[in-house]
N, C-alpha and C positions, 0 to 999 in steps of 0.2 A: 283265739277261737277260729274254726274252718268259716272258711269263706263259705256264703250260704245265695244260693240265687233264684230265679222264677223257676226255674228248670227243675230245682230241685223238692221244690213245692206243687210241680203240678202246672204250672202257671207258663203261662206266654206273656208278652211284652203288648202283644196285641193279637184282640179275638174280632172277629167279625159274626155278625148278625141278621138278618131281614126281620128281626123282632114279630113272626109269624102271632097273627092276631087269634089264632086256634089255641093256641099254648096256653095265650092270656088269659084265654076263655076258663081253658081247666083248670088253670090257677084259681081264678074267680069261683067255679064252682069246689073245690076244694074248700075253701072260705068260704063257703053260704055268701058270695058278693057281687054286686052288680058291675056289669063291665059293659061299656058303649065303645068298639073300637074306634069310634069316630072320635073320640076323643083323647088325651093324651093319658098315659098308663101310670095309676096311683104311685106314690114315692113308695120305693124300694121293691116293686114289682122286677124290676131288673135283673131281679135276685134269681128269676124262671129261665134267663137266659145266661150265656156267655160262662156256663161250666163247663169245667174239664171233661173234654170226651173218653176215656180212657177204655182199651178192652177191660174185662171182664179179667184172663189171663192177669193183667198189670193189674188187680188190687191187690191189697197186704191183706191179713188176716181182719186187721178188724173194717172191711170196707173199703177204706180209702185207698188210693190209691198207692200203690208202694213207693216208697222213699227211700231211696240210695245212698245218699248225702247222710255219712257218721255220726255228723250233729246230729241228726232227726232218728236216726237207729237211736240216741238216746234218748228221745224224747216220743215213746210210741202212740202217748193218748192227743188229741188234737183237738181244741175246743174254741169255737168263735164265742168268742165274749165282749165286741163293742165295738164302737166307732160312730161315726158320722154321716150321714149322706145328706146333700143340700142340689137342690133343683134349680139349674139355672135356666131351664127352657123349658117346652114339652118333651114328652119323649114318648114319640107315636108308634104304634104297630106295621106291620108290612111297608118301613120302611129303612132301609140299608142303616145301620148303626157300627162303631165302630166301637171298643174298648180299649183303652192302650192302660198299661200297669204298671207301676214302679213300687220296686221294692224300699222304702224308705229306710226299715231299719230293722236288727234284730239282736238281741242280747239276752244273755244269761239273767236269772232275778232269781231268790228264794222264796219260795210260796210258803202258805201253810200244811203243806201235803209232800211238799220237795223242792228242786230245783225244776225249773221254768222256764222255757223258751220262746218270750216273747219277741213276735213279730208283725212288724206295723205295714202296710199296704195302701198305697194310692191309687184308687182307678178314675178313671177319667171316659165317659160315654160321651161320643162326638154325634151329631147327627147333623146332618147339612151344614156341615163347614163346619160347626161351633160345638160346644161342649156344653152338653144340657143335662149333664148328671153327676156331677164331683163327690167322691166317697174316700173316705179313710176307713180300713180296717184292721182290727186287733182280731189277733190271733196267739192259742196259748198252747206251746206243745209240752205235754209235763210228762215226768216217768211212769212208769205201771204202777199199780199200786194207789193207796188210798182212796180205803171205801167210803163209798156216802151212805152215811147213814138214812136209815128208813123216817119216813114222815111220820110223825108223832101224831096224837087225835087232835083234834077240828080247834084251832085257837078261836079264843070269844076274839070276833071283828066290831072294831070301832066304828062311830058312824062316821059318816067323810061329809063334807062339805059341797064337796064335789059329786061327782057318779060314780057310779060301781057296779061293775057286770061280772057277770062269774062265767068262765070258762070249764067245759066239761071238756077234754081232749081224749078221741078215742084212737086206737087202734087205726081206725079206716083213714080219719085225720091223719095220722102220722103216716102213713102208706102213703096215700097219697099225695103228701106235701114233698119224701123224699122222689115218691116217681117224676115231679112235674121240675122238681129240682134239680134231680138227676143228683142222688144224694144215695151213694149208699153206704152210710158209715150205719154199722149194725146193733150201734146202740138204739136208733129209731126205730127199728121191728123186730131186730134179733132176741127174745126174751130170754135163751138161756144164755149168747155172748152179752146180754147186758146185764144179766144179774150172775151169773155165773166166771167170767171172765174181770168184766170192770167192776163188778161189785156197787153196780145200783140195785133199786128196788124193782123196778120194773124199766119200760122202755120210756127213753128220754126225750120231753119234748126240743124239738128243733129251737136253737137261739134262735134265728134267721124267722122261725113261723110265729114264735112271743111275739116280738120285733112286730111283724107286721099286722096281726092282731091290735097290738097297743097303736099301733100306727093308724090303723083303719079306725077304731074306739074314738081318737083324736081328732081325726078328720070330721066324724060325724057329729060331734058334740061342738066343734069350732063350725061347722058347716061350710067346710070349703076346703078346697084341695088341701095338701102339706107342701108346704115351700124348704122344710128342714126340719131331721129325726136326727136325735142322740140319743143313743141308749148305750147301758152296761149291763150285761149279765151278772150275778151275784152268786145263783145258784140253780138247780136243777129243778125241774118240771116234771112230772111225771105222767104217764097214760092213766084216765079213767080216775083222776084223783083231781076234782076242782080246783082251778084256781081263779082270783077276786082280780078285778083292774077297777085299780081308784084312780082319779083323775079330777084334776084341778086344771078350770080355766084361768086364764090371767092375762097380762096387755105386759108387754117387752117396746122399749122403742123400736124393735123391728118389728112389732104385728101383734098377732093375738097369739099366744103359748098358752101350750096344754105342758103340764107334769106328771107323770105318771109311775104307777106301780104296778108287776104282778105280783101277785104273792099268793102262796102254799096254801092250804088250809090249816096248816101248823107255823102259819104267821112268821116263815123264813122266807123274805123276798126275793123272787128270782130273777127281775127285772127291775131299771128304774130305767125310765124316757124322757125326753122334751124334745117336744114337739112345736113349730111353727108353723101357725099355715098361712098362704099364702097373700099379699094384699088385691088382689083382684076378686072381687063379687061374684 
């Protein structure tokens, strides 16, 4: 297999930041969410900072940015689908932050669609000496090809135990999630590269925006920050088409955990999460 490295993904070894508390803002209101700079930035907010700045010139057709490296010529769709992040400090706004990154791993798999390029990532957010933000992430780069099929009508939903909220995701959502992300892969607003090119239904909600959705959903029903989110993607989301977040509190010998799901309105799950939040009041 070719040697594969940060370089070739886009990535640096280390990005620097001032974690500007304006950004955070429009993050927040992107999210219908409340945000007090004075206080440290909900788990996985990080996610506003520390992308790749690339010209405009340097994208590839679908967005991203172009990728040079033979491996990745074969591999041209590019999907985040999981990982880790756990808080080991605060991690405050308008204040100097570092990112350093290691590539951990990458290797061939067979999917159900094709051959597979997965690739695992460690970041690491330093802020006053110490390291207040440890993440693992999965990354899946697959061949062209393999349409997703369209969302079937409305499955009967079971009652839960737990809560359940339903997400309307539109248009202006997705806009503005990749603006503040600095996201422009074109399956999130491009409607005719994303159903015409990749062969969805319509435009794809952001893994990254589930994610922190089911994240925020968790925090507010355990009533206190997150101290640690796992989640996996499963499957696709779509604009303007609901989807349900069920959720189960529960007690882990490290704290109180939430479990979570999003799912379609055709009862195919696009997400599953666990969530931890933190033991301070």
């Amino acid at each position: 297999m070719s040697e594969l490295t940060l370089v070739d993904l886009g990535l640096t070894s280390e990005q620097t930041s001032t974690l500007p508390a304006e950004h955070a803002q429009m993050l927040a209101a992107t999210l219908d969410a409340a945000f007090e700079p004075t206080l440290a930035l909900p788990l996985l907010w990080h996610w506003a900072y520390f992308n790749p700045v690339v010209g405009t010139a340097g994208l590839g057709s679908d967005g991203h940015p172009r990728r040079e490296n033979p491996l990745l010529v074969d591999f041209p769709r590019r999907m985040w689908v999981g990982g880790e992040v756990r808080s080991d400090g605060p991690l405050r706004t308008d204040v100097a932050a570092v990112r350093r990154t290691r590539l951990l791993s990458h290797a061939r798999k067979q999917g159900s669609t094709g051959e597979l390029l997965v690739v695992t990532l460690e970041h690491s957010i330093e802020q006053g000496d110490r390291a207040v933000v440890v993440e693992r992430q999965d990354v899946i780069y697959r061949q062209a090809g393999g349409v997703t099929p369209p969302t079937g009508p409305a499955a009967v939903q079971p009652p839960t135990d737990g809560w359940r909220e339903t997400v309307q995701p539109s248009t202006a959502l997705l806009f503005r999630f990749s603006a503040v992300t600095f996201n422009s892969h074109r399956i999130h607003y491009d409607h005719g590269y994303a159903t015409g090119i990749e062969g969805y239904p319509g435009l794809v909600v952001h893994g990254p925006l589930t994610a922190m959705l089911l994240a925020a959903s968790a925090s507010h029903h355990l009533g206190k920050p997150l101290r640690s989110f796992a989640y996996r993607a499963s499957g696709p989301l779509f604009v303007d088409q609901s989807f349900r977040i069920d959720g189960v509190a529960g007690a882990s010998p490290d704290g109180e955990t939430a479990t979570m799901t999003a799912t379609r309105i055709d009862g195919v799950i696009g997400m599953t999460a666990t969530a931890t939040a933190t033991t301070d009041s």
